[in-house]
PDB file of N, CA, C and O in Angstrom:
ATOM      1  N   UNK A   1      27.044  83.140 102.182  1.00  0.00           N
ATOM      2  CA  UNK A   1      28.091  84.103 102.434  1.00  0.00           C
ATOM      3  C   UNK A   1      28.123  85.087 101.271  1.00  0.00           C
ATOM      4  O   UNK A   1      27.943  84.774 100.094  1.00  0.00           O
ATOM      5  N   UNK A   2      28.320  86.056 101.636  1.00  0.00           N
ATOM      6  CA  UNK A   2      28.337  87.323 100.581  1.00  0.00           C
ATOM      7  C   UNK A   2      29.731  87.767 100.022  1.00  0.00           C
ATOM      8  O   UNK A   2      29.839  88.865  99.476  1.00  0.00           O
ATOM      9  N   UNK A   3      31.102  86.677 100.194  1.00  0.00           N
ATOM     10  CA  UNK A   3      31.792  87.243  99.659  1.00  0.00           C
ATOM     11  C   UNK A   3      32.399  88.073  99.683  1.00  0.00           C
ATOM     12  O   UNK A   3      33.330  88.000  98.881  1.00  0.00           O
ATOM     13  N   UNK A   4      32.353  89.151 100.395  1.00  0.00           N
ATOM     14  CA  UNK A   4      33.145  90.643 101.079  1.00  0.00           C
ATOM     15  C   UNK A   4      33.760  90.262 102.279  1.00  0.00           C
ATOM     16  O   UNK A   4      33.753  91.093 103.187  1.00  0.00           O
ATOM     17  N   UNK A   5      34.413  88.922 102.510  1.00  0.00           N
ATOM     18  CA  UNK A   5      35.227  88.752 103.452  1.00  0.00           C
ATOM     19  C   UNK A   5      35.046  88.521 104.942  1.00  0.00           C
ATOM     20  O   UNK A   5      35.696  87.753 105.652  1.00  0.00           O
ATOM     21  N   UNK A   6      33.839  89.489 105.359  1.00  0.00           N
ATOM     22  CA  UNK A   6      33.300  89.808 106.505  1.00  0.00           C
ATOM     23  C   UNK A   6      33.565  88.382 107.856  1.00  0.00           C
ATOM     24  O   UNK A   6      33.573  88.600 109.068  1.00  0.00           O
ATOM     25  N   UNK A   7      33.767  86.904 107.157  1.00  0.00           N
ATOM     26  CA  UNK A   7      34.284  86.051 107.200  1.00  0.00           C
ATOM     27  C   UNK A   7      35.172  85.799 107.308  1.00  0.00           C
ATOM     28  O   UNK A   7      35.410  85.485 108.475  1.00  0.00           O
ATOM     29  N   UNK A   8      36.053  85.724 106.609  1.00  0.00           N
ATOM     30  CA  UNK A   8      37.812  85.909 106.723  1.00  0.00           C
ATOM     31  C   UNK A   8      38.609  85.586 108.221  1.00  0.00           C
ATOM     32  O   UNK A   8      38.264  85.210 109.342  1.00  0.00           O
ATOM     33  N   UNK A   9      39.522  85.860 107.728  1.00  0.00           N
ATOM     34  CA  UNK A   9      40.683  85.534 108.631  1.00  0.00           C
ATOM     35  C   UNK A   9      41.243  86.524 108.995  1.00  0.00           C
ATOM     36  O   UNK A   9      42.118  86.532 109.861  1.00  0.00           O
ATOM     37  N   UNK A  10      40.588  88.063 108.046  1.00  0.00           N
ATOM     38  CA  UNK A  10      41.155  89.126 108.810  1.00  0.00           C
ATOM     39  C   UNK A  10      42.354  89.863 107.893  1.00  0.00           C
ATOM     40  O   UNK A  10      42.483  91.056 107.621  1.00  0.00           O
ATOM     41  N   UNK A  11      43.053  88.892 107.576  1.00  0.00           N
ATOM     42  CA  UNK A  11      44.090  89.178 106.568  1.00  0.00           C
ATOM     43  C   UNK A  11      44.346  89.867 105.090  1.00  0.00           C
ATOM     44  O   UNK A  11      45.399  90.258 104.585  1.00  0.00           O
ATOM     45  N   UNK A  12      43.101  89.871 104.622  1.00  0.00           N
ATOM     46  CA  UNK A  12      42.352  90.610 103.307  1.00  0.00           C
ATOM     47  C   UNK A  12      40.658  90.484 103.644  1.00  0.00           C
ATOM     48  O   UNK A  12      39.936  89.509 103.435  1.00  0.00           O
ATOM     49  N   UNK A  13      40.285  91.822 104.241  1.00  0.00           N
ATOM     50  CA  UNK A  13      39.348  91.863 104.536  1.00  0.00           C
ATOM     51  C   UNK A  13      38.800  93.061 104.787  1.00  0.00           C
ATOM     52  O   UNK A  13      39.574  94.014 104.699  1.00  0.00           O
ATOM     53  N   UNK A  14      37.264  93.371 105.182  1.00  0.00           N
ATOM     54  CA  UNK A  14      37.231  94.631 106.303  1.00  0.00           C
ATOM     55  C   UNK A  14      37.978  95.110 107.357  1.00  0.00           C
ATOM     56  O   UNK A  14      38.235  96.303 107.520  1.00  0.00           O
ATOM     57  N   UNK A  15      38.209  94.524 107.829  1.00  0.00           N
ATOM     58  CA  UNK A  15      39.294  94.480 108.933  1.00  0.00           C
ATOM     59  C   UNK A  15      40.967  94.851 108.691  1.00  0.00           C
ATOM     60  O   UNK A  15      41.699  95.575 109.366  1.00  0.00           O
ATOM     61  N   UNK A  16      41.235  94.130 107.568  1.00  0.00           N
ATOM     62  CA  UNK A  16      42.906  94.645 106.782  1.00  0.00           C
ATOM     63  C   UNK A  16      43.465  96.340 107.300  1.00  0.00           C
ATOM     64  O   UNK A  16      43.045  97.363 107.842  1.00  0.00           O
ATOM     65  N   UNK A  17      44.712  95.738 106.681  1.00  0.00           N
ATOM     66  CA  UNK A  17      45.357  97.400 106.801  1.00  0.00           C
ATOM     67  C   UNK A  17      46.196  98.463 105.540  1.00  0.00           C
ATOM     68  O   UNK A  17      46.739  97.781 104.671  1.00  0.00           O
ATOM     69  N   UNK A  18      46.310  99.569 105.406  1.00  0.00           N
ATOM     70  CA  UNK A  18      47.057 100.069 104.387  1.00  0.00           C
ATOM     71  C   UNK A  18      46.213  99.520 103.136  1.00  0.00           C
ATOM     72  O   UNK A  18      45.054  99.175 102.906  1.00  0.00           O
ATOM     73  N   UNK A  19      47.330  99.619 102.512  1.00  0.00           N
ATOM     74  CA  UNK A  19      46.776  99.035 100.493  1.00  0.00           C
ATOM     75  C   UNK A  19      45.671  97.972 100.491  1.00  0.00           C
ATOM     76  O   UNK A  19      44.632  97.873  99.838  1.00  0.00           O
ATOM     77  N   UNK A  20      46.270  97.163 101.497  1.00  0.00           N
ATOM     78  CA  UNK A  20      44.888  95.626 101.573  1.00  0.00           C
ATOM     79  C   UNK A  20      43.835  96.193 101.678  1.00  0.00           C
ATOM     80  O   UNK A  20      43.011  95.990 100.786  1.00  0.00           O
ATOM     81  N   UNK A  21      43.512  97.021 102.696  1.00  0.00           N
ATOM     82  CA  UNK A  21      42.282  97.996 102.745  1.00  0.00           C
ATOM     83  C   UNK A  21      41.775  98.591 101.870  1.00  0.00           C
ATOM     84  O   UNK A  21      40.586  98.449 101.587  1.00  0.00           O
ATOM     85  N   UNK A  22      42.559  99.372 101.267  1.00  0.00           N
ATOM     86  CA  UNK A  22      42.114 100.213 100.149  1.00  0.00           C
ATOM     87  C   UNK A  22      42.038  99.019  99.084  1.00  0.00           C
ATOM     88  O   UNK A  22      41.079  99.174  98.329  1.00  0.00           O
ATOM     89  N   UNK A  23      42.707  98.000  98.852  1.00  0.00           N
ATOM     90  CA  UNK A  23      42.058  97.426  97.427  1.00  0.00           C
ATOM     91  C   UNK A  23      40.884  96.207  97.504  1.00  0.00           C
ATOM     92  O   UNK A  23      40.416  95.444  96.659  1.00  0.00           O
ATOM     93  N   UNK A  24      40.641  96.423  99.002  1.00  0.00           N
ATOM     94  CA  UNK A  24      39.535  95.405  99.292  1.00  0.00           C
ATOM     95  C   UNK A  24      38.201  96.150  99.272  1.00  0.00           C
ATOM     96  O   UNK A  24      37.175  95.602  98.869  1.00  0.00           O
ATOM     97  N   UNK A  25      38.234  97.443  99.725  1.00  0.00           N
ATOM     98  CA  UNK A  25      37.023  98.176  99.756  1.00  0.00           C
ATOM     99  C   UNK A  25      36.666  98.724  98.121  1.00  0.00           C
ATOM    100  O   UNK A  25      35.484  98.863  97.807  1.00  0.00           O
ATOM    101  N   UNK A  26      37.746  99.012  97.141  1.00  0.00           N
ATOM    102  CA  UNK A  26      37.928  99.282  96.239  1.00  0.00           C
ATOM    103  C   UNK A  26      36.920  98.224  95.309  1.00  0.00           C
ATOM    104  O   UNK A  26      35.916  98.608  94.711  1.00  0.00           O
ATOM    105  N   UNK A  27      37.339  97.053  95.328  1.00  0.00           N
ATOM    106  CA  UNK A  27      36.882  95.768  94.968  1.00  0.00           C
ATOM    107  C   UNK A  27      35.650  95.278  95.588  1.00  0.00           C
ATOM    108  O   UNK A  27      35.058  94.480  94.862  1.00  0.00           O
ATOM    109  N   UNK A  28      35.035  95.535  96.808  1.00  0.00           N
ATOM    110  CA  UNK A  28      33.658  95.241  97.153  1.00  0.00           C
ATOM    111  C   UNK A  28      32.647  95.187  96.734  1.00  0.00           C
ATOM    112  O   UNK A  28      32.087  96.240  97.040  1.00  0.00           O
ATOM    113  N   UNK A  29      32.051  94.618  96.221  1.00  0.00           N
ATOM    114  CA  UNK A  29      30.366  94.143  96.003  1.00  0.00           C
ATOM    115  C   UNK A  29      30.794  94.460  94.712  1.00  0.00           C
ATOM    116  O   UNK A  29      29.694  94.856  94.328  1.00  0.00           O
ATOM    117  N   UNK A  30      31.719  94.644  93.455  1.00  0.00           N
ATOM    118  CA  UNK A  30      31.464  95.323  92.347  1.00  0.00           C
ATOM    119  C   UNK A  30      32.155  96.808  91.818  1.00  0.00           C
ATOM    120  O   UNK A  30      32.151  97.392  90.734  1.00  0.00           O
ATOM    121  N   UNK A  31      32.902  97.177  93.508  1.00  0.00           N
ATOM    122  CA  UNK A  31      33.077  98.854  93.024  1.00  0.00           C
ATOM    123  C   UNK A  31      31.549  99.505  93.543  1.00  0.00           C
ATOM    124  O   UNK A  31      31.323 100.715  93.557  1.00  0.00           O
ATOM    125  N   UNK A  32      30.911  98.824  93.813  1.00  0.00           N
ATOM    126  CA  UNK A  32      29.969  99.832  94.641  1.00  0.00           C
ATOM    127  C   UNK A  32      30.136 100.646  96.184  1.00  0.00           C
ATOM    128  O   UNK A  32      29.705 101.788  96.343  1.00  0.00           O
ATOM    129  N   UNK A  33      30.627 100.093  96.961  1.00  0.00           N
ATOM    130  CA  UNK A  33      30.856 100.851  98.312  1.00  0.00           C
ATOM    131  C   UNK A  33      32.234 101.793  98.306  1.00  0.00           C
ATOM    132  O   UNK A  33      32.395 102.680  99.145  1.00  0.00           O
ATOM    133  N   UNK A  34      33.453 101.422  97.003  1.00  0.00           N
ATOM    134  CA  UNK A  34      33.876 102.484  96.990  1.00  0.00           C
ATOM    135  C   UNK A  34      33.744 104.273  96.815  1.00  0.00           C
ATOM    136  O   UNK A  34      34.285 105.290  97.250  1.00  0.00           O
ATOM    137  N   UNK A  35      32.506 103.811  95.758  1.00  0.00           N
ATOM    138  CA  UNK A  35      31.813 105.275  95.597  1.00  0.00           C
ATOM    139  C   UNK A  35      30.744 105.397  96.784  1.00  0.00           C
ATOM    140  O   UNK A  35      30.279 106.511  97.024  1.00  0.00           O
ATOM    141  N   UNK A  36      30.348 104.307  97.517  1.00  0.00           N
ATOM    142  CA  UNK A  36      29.047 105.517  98.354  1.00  0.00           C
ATOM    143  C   UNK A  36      29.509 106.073  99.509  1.00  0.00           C
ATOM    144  O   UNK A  36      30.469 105.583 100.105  1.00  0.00           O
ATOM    145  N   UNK A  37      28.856 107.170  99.940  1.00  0.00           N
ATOM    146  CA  UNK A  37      28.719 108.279 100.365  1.00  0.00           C
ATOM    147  C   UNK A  37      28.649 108.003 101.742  1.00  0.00           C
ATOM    148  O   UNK A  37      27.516 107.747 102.151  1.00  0.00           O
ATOM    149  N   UNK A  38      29.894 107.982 102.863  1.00  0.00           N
ATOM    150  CA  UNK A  38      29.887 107.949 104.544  1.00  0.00           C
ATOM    151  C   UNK A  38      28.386 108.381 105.246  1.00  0.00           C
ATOM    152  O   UNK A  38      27.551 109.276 105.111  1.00  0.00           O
ATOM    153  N   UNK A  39      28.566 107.318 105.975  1.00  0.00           N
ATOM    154  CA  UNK A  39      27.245 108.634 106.746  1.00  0.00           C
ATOM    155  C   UNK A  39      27.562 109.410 107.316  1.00  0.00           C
ATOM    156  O   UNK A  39      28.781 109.574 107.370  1.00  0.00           O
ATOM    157  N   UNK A  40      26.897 110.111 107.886  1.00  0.00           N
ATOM    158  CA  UNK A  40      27.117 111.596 108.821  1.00  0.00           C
ATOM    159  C   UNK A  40      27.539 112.715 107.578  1.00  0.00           C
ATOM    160  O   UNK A  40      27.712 113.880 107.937  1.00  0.00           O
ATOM    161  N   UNK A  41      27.682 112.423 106.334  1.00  0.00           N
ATOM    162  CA  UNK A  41      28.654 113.451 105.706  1.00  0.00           C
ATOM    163  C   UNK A  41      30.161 113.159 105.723  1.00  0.00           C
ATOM    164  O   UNK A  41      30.844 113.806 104.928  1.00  0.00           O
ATOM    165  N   UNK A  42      30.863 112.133 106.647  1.00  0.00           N
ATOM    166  CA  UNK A  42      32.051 111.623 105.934  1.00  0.00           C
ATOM    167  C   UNK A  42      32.694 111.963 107.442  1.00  0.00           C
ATOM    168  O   UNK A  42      32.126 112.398 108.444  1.00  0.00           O
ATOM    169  N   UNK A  43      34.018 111.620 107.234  1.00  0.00           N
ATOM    170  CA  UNK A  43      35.159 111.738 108.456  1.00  0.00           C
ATOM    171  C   UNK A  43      35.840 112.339 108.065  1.00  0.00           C
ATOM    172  O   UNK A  43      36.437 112.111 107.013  1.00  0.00           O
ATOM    173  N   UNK A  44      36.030 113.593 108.977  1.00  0.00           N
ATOM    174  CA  UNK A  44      37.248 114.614 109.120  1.00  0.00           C
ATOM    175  C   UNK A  44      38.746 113.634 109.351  1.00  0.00           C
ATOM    176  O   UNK A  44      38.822 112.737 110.191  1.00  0.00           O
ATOM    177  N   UNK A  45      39.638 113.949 108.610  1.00  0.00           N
ATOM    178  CA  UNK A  45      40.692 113.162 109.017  1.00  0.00           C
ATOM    179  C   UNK A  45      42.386 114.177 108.142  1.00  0.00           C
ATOM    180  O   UNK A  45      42.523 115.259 107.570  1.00  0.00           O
ATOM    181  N   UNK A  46      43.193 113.184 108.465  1.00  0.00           N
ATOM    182  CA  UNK A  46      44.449 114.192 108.285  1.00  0.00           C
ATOM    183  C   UNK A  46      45.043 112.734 106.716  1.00  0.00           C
ATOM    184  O   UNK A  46      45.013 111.504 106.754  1.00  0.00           O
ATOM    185  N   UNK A  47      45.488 113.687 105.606  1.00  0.00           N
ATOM    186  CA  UNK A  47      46.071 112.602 104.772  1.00  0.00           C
ATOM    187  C   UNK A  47      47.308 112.239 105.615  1.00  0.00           C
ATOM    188  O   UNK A  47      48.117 112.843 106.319  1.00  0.00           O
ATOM    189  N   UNK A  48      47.054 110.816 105.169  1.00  0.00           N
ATOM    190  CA  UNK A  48      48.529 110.140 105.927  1.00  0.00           C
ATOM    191  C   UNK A  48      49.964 109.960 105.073  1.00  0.00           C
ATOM    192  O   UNK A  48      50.919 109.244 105.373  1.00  0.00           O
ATOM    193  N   UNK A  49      49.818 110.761 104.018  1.00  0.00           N
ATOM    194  CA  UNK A  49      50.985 111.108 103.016  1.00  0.00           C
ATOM    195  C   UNK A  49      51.378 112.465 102.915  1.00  0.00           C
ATOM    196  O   UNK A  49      52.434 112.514 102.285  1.00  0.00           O
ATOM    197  N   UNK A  50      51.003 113.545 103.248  1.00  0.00           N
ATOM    198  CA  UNK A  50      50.933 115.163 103.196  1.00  0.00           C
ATOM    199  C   UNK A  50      50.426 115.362 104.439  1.00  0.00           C
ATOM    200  O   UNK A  50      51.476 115.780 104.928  1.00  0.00           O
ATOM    201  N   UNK A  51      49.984 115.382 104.959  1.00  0.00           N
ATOM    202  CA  UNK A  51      49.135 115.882 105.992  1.00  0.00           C
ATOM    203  C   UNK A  51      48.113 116.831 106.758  1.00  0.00           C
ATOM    204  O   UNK A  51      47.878 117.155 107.922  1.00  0.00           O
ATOM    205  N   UNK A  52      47.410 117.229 104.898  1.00  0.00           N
ATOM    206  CA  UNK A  52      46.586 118.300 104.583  1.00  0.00           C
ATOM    207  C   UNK A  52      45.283 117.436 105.494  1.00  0.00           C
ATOM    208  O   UNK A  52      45.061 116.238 105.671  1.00  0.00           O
ATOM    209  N   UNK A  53      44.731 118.434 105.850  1.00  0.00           N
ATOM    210  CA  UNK A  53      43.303 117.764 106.719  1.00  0.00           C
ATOM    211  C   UNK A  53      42.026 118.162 105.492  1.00  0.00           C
ATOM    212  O   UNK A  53      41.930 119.182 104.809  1.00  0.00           O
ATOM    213  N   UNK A  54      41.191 117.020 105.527  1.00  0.00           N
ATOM    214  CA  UNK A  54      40.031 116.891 104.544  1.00  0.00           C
ATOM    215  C   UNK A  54      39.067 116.073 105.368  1.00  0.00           C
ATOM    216  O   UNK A  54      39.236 115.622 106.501  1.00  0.00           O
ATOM    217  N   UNK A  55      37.702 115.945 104.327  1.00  0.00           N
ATOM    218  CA  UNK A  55      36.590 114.922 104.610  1.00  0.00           C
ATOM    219  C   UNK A  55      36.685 114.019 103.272  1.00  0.00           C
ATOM    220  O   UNK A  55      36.511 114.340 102.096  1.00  0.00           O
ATOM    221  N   UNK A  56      37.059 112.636 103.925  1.00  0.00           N
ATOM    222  CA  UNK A  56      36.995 111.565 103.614  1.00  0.00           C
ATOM    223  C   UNK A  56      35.382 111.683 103.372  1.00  0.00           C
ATOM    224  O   UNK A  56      34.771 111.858 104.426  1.00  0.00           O
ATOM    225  N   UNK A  57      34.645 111.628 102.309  1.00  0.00           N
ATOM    226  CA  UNK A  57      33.390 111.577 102.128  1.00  0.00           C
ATOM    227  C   UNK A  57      32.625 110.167 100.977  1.00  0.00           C
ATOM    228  O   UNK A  57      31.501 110.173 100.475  1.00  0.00           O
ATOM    229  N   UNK A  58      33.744 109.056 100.843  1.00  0.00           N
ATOM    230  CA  UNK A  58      33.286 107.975 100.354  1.00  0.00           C
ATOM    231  C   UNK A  58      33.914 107.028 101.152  1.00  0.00           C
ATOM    232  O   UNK A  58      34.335 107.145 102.302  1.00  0.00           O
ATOM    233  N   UNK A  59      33.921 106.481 100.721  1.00  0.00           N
ATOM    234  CA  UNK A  59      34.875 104.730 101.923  1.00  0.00           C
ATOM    235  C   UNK A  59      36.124 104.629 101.015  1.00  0.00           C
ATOM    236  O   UNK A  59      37.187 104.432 101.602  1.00  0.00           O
ATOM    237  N   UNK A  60      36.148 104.735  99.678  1.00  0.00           N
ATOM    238  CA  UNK A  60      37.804 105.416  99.014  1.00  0.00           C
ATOM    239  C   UNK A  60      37.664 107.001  98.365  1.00  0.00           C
ATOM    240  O   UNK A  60      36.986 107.647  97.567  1.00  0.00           O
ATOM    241  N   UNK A  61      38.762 107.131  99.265  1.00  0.00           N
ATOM    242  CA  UNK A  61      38.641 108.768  98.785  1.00  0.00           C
ATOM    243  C   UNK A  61      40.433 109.134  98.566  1.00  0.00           C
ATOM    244  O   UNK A  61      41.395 108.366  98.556  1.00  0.00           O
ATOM    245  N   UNK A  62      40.363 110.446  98.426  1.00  0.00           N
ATOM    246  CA  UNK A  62      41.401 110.414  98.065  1.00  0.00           C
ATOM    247  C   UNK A  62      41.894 111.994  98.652  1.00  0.00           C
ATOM    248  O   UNK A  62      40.890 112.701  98.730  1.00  0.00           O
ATOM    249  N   UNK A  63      42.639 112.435  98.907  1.00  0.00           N
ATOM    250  CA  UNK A  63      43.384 113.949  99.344  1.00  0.00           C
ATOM    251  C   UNK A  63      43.157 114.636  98.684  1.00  0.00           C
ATOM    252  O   UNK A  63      43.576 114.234  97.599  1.00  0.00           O
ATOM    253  N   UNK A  64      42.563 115.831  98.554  1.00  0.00           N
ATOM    254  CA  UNK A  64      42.962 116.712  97.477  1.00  0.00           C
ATOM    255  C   UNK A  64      43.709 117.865  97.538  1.00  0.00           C
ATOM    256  O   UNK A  64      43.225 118.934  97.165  1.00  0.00           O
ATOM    257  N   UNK A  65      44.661 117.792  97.899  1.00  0.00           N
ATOM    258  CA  UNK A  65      46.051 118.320  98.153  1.00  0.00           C
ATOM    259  C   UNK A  65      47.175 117.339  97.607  1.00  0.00           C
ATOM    260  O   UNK A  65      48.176 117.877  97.133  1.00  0.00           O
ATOM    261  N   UNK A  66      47.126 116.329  97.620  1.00  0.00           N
ATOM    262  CA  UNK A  66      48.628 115.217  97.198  1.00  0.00           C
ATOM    263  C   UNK A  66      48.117 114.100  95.663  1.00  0.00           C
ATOM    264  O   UNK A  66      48.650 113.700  94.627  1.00  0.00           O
ATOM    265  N   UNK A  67      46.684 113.967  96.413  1.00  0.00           N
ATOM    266  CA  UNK A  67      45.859 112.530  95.763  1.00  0.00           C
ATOM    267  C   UNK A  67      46.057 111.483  96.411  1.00  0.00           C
ATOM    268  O   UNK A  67      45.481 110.489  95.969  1.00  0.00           O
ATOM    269  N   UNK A  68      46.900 111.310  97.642  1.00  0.00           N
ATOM    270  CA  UNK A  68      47.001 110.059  98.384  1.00  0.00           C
ATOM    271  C   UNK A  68      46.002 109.095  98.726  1.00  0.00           C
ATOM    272  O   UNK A  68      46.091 108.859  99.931  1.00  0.00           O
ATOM    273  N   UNK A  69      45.204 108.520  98.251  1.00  0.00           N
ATOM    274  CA  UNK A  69      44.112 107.359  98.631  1.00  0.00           C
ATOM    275  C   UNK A  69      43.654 106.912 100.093  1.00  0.00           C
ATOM    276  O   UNK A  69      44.130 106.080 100.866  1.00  0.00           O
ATOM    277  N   UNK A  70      43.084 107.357 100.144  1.00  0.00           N
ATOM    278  CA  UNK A  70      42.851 106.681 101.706  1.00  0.00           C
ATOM    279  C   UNK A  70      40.967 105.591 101.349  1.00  0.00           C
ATOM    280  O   UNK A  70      40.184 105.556 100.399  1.00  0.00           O
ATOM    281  N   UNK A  71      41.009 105.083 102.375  1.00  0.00           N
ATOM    282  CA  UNK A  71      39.617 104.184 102.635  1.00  0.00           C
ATOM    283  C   UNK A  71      39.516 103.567 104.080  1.00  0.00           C
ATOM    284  O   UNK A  71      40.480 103.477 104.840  1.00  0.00           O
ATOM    285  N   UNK A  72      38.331 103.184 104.350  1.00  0.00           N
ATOM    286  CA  UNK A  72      37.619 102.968 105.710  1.00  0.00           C
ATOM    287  C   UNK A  72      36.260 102.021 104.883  1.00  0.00           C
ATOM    288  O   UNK A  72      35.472 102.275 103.973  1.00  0.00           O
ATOM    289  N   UNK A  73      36.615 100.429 106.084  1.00  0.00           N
ATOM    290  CA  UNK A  73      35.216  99.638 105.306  1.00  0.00           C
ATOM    291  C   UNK A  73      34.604  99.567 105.993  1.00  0.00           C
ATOM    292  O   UNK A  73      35.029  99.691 107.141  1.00  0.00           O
ATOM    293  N   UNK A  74      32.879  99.265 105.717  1.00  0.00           N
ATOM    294  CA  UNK A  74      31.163  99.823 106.433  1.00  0.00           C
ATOM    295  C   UNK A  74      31.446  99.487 107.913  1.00  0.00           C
ATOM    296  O   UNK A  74      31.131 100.301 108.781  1.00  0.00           O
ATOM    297  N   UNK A  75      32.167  98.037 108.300  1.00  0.00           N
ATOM    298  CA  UNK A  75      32.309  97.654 109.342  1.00  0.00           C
ATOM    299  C   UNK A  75      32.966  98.978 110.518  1.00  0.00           C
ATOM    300  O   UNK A  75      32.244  99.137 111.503  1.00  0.00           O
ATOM    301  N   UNK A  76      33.719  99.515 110.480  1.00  0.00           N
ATOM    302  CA  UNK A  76      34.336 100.464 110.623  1.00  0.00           C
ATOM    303  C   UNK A  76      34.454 101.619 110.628  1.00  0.00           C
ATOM    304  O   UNK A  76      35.151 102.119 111.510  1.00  0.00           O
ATOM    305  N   UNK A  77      33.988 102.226 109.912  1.00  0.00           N
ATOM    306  CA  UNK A  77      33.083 103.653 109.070  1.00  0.00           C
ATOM    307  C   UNK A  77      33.059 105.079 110.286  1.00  0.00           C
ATOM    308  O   UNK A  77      33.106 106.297 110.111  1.00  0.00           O
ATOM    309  N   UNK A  78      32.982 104.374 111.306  1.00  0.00           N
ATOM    310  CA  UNK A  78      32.291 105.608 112.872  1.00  0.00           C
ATOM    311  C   UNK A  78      33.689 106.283 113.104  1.00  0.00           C
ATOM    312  O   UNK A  78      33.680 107.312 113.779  1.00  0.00           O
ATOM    313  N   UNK A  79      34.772 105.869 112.670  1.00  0.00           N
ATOM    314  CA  UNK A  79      35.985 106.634 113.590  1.00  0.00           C
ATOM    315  C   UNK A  79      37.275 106.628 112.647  1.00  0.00           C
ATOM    316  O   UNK A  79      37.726 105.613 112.116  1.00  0.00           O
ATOM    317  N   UNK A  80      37.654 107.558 112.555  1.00  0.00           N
ATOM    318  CA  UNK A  80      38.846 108.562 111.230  1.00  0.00           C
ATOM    319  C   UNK A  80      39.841 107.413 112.057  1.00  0.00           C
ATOM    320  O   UNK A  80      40.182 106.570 111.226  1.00  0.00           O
ATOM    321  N   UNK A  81      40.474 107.071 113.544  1.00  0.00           N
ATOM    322  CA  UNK A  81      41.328 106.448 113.279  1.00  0.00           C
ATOM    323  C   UNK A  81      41.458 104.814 112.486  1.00  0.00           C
ATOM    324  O   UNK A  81      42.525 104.208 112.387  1.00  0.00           O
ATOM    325  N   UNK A  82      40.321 104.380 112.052  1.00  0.00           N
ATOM    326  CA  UNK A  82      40.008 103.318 110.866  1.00  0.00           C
ATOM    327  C   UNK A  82      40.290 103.520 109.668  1.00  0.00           C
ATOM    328  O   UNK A  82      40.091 102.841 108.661  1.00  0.00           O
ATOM    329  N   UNK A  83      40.898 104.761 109.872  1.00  0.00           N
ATOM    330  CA  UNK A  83      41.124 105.230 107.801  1.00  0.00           C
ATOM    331  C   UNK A  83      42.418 104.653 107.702  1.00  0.00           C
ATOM    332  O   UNK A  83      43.270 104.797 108.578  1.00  0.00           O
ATOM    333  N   UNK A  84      42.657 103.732 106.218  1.00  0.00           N
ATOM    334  CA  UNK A  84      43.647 103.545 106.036  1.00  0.00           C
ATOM    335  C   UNK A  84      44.372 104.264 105.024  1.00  0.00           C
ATOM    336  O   UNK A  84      43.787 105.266 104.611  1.00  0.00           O
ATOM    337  N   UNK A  85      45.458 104.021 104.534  1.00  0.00           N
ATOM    338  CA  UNK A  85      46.506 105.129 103.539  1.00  0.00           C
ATOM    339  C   UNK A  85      47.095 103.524 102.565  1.00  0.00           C
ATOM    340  O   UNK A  85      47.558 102.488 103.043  1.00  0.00           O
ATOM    341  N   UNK A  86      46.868 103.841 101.266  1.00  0.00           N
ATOM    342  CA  UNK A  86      47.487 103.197 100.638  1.00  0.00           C
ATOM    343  C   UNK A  86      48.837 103.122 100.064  1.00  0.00           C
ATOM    344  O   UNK A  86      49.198 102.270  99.251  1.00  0.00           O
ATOM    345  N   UNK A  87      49.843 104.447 100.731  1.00  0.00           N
ATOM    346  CA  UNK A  87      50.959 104.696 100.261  1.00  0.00           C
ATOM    347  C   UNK A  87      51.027 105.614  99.045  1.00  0.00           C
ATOM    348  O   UNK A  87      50.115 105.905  98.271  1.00  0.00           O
ATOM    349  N   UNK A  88      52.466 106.062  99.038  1.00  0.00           N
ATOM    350  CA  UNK A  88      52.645 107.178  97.937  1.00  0.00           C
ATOM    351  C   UNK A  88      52.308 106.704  96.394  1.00  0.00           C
ATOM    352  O   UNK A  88      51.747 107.283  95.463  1.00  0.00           O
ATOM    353  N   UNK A  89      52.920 105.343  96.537  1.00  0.00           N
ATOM    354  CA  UNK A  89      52.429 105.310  94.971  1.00  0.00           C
ATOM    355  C   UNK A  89      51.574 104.484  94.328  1.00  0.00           C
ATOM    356  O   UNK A  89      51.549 103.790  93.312  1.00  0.00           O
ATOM    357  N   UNK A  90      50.749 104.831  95.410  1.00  0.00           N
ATOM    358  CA  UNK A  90      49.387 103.710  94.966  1.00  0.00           C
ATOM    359  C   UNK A  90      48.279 104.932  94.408  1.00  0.00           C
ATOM    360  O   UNK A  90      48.050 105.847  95.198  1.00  0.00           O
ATOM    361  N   UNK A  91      47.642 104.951  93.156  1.00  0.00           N
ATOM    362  CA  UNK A  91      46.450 105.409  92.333  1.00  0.00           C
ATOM    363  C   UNK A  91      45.533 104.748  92.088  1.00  0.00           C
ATOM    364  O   UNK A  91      45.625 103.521  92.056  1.00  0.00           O
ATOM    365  N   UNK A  92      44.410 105.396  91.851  1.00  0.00           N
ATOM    366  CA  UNK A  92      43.528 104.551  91.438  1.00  0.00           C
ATOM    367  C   UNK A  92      43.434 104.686  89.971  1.00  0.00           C
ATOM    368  O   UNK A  92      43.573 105.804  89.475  1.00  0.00           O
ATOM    369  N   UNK A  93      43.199 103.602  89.194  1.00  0.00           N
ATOM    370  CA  UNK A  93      43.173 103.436  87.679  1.00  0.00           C
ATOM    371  C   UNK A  93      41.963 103.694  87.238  1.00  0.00           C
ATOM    372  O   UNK A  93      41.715 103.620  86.035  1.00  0.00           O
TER     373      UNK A  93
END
């Protein structure tokens, strides 16, 4: 087993929702799949804190209009409504 949950129960996982999402993809393999690069060039999507429209172009990304965090894990990746929002006052450190 590789450890990234993919296993799970669902509950902290690929699969999760909101913040769980974002600090599970955040935390994957090392911090590696947070930085790589969507395929296609990324998902058009709307921030779910402001509601400025951008391309999500890593699996954690972030608004650049507010900074609101959003993420989407590999399992998932094909469709903007999979993006999750980590809330207003969640940053990344």
């Amino acid at each position: 087993m590789s450890g990234c949950g993919t296993c799970g129960d669902g509950t902290v996982g690929p699969f999760s929702e909101g913040k769980d999402l974002v600090e599970f993809v955040l935390q994957a393999h090392g911090g590696t799949v947070a930085v790589s690069p969507l395929p296609n060039g990324g998902l058009n999507t709307t921030c779910q804190g402001c509601g400025e429209e951008f391309v999500l172009k890593t699996f954690v990304d972030s608004c650049p209009k507010c900074g609101g965090v959003h993420a989407v894990s590999p399992p998932r990746c094909n469709d903007p409504a999979n993006i999750q929002y980590a809330g207003k006052e969640f940053s990344i450190s």
